[in-house]
N, C-alpha and C positions, 0 to 999 in steps of 0.2 A: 402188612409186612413188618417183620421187624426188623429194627436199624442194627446193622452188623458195625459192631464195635471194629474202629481204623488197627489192623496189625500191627502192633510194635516188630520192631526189629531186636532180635535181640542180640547182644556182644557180650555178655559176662560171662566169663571163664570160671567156672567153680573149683578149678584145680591151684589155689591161689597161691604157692610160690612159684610153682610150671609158669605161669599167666606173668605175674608180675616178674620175672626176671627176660622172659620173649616180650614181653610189653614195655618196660623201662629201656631196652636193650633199644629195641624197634624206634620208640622217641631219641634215646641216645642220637643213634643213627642220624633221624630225622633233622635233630636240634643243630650236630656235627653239617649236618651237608645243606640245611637250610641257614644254618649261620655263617656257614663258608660262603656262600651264596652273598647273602645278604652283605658280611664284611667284605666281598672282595669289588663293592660299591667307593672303599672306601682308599682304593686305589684311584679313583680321579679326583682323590685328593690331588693329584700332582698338576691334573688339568685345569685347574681354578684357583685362585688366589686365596693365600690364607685367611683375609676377610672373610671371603666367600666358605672356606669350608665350615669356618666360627660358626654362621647366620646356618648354614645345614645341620649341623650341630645340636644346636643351641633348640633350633624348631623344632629338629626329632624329639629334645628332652621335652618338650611341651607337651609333644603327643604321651609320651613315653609317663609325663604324671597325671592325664588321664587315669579313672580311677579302674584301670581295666584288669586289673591284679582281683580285686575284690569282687569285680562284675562276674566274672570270671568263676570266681573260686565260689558265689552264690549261688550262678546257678546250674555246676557240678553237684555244687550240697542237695539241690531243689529236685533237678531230675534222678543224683543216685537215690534219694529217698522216696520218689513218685514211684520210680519202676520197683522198691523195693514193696512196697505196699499197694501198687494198683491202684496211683490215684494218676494216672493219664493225661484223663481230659483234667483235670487241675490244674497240671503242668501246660499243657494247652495255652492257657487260659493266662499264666504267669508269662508266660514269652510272651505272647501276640501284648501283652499290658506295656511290660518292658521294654519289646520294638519301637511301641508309640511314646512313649516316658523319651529314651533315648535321645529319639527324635527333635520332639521337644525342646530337650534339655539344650541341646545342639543348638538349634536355632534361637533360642533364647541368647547363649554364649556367642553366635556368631554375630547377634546383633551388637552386643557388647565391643565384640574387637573391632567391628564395623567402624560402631563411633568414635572410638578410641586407637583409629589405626595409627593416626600420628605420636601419638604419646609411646605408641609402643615400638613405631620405627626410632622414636627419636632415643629412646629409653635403652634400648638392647641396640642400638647401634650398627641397624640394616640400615642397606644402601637405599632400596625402596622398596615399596609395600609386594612386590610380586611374589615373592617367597611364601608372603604371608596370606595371599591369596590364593597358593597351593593349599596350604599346612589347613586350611577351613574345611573341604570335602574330606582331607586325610584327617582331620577329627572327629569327623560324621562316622566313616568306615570303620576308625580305631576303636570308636563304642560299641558298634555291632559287632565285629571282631572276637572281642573278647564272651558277649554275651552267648554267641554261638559253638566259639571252643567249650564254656563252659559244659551245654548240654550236649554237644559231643565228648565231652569229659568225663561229665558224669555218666550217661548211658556205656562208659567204657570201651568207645569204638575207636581203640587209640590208632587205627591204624588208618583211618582216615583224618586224624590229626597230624599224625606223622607229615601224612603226604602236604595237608595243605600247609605245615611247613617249608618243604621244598620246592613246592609250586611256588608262594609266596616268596623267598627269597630268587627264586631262577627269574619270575617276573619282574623283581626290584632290579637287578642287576643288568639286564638287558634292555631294559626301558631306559634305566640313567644313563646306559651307558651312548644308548641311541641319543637323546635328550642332551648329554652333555658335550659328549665330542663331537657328534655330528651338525648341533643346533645351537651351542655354546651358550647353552641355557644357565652353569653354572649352580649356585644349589637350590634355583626353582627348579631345575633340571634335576636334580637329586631328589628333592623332595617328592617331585610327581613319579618319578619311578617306586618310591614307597607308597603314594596312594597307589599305583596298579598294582601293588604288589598284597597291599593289603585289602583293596578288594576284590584282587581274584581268590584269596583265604579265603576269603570272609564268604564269599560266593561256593564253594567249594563246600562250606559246613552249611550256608544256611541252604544244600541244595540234600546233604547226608542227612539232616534232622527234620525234613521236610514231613516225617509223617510225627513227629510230636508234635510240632506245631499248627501243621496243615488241619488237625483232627477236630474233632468236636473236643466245647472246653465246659466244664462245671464249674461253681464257684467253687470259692476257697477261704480259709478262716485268714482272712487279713492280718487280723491281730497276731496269732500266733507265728503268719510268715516273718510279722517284725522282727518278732522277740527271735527269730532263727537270725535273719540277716542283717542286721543293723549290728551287732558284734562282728558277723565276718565282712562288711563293709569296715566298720574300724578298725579290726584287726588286722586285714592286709591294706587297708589305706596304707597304715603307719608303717608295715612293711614296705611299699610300695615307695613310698615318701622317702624313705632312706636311702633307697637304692636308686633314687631317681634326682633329687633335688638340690644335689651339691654342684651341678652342669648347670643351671639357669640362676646361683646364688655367684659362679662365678662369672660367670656372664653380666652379670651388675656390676663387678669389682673390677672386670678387667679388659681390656682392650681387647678387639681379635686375634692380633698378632700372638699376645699371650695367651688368649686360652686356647688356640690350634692345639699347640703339646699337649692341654690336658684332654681336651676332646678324643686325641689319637691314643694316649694311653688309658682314657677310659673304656674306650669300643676295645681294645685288646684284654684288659682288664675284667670288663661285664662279662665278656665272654665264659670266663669261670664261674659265674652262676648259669648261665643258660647249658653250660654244660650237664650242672646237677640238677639243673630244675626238673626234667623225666621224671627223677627218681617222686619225689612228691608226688607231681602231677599223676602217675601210676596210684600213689599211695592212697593219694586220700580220697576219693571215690570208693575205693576197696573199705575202708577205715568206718567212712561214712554207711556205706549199705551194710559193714558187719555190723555197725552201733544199731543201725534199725531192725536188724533182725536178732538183734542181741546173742550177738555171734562174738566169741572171740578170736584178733589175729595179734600175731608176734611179729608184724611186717615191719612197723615204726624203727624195730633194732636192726633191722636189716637197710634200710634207709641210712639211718642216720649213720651207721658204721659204713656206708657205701659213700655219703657224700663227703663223711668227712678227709678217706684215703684220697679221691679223687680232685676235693679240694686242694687241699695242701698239694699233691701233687703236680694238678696244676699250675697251683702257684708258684710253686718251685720251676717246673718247667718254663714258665713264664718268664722269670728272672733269667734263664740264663741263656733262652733262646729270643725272647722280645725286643732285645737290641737287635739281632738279626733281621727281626719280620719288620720295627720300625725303618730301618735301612731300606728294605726290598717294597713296602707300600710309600712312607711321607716322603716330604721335599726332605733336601738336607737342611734346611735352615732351621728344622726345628724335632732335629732327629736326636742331639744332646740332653734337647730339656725332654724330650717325653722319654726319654731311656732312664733319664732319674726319677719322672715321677711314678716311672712302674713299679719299684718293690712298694712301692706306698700304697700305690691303686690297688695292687693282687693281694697284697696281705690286706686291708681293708675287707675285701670281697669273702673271703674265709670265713669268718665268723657272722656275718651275714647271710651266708649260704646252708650254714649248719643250724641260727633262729631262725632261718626259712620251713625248715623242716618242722622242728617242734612246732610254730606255730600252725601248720596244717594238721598234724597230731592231734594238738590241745583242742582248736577247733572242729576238724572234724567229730570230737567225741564231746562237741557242746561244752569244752571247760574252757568257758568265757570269763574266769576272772583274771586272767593275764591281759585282754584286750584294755583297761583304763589304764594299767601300766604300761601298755605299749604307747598308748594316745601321749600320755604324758611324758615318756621319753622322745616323744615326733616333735612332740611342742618346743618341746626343751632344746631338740636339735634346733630347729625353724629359728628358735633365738640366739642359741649361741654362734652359728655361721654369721649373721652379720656383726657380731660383737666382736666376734676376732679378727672377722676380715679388715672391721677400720682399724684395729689395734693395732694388726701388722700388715700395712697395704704392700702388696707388692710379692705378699707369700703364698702361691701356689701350695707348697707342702704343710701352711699352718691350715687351711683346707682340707687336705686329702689325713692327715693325724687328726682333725678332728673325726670325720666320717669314720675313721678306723675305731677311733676310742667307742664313738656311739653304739658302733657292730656289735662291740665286745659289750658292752651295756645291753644291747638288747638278748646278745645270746647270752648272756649271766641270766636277765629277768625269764628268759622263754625256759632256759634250764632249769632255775629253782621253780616253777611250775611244773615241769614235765619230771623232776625227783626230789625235791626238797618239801612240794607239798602232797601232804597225805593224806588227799580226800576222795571219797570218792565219785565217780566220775558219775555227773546229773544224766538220769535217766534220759534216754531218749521220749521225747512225745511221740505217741502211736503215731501211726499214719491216717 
């Protein structure tokens, strides 16, 4: 008998502005009611003490520089170009690896903060380790997470990305909320509403991609998966690393009482990339399968003219409605300082959101020489935060203007790649 090749499923739309404006729209949607969702966790801000909200905080940004931006966008790149060429069972064969890799990797790092649990209660200035014995499972799940949106990403099934969005935040919020007010758990009680929250996602994708994974796997050229991934690992690392590590540098400089404000205007703040982030996440799978069929699209201009009206608008919005929403979610004790540091936090966020873009562009069509320039502007931040923060102890906004200047550094470097230079763009490797 012979062995009947596992059915793919298929979701790519060939009608590709149709597709991607009902697809970016559909995540829109998703990002809007799964981050309402998820933000309106942050409403028992008021149940808990501002210590306690710091230590919630603080532990989500951990999770949060996990490298799941990168896991993510690898392997979108891996499955759009499996299904684009019919290599399957290869794809197979890279997930079930990367499951186990994960895995691994995890428990290796859990033995790490095991040892070292004291140094790091005493360090970041939690009251006891129990937070920190949430935040361990929820960085197991937060690796898989990402790996699974990825090849739901790539196979283009946005619409069950969508949902596990809104599953994912409708779980966080109902678990914390049970956990905290009823159990006065406080932000171990927060934090384990984000582990259910993230792995009923996670559960949710690795249950939709079940027949790429579940299937027979073939080998595959190692070497040449590097030469693809190890660029878009560094390339959204250093993205990643921006947008994520200015909440755990302040957390070393500052006491909880002082970084409650910043934590509260940064979750209203990020929120302005999660709004544009669809637009990409649409794009580059599209970008990636037209590179390998050596197809041209004009999608990049429509992206990036889409996130930058919405940006800014948002940001604007933000400003003159954010003193409102900080009033109606925080305590009042720390309703003044996070109302100043919002224009700082949402203008920051703009120019961040716009090199988000190119850089899924540049990489999706393999023009990886922007990636050692990103590296070396991450470095560059990683140094200059603690340099200014001893310089000027005590300044929340010498902080939040550095992160803005960097923004604007990275979107200068992503821009003069995406129009300043004029090369052309490296063939794709067959499949």
């Amino acid at each position: 008998m012979i062995p009947q090749k596992t059915p793919v499923i298929s979701t790519i739309d060939h009608k590709p502005h149709a597709a991607f404006f009902r697809q970016s729209g559909w995540l829109m949607i998703a990002a809007v009611g799964g981050g309402a969702l998820t933000w309106g966790v942050h409403f028992l801000a008021k149940s808990i003490p501002e210590s306690q909200y710091a230590v919630f905080g603080t532990l989500l940004m951990v999770v949060a520089c996990l490298p799941t931006m990168p896991l993510q966008m690898v392997f979108a790149q891996q499955t759009a170009r499996a299904l684009a060429g019919g290599r399957e069972r290869q794809l197979a064969g890279m997930i079930r690896l990367a499951w186990l890799l994960t895995f691994l990797v995890w428990a290796l790092g859990a033995l790490v903060i095991v040892a070292f649990r004291k140094q790091i209660v005493a360090g970041w200035h939690l009251p006891d380790a129990t937070a920190l014995w949430v935040t361990l499972p929820l960085l197991l799940v937060s690796l898989w997470l990402p790996l699974f949106s990825g090849v739901v990403q790539g196979r283009q099934d946005f619409f069950w990305l969508g949902w596990s969005t809104i599953l994912g935040g409708a779980g966080r919020l109902l678990l914390a909320a049970f956990l905290v007010l009823a159990l006065g758990l406080g932000a171990a009680g927060m934090l384990a509403g984000a582990l259910g929250a993230v792995g009923l996602a996670s559960a949710v994708l690795i249950w939709r991609s079940r027949d790429l994974w579940g299937g027979q796997t073939e080998r595959f050229d190692g070497r040449e998966l590097m030469r693809q991934v190890v660029p878009l690992l560094l390339g959204f690392g250093a993205c990643q690393f921006m947008f994520t590590a200015d909440t755990m540098y302040a957390k070393a400089y500052f006491t909880g009482e002082e970084i409650a404000p910043y934590v509260a205007a940064g979750t209203l703040s990020r929120a302005l990339l999660w709004l544009v982030l669809p637009l990409a996440q649409v794009m580059f799978p599209k970008i990636v399968h037209a590179a390998a069929k050596s197809e041209k699209t004009n999608l990049f201009n429509l992206v990036v003219l889409g996130t930058a009206v919405l940006a800014i608008c948002g940001a604007l919005g933000l400003w003159l409605v954010g003193p409102v929403l900080v009033k109606i979610v925080y305590k009042s004790s720390y309703v003044a300082a996070t109302t100043a540091l919002l224009p700082w936090y949402a203008g920051a966020m703009v120019p961040l959101a716009l090199a988000n873009v190119m850089v899924n562009d540049l990489l999706a069509r393999s023009r990886f020489g922007v990636v050692p320039f990103m590296g070396a502007l991450a470095v560059a931040y990683g140094f200059t935060l603690p340099f200014l923060l001893n310089r000027f102890p005590g300044r929340l906004e010498v902080l939040l203007q550095t992160l803005g200047a960097f923004n604007l550094l990275l979107f200068l470097v992503c821009a003069w790649f995406t129009w300043g230079v004029r090369k052309a763009t490296p063939s794709e490797p067959k499949p």
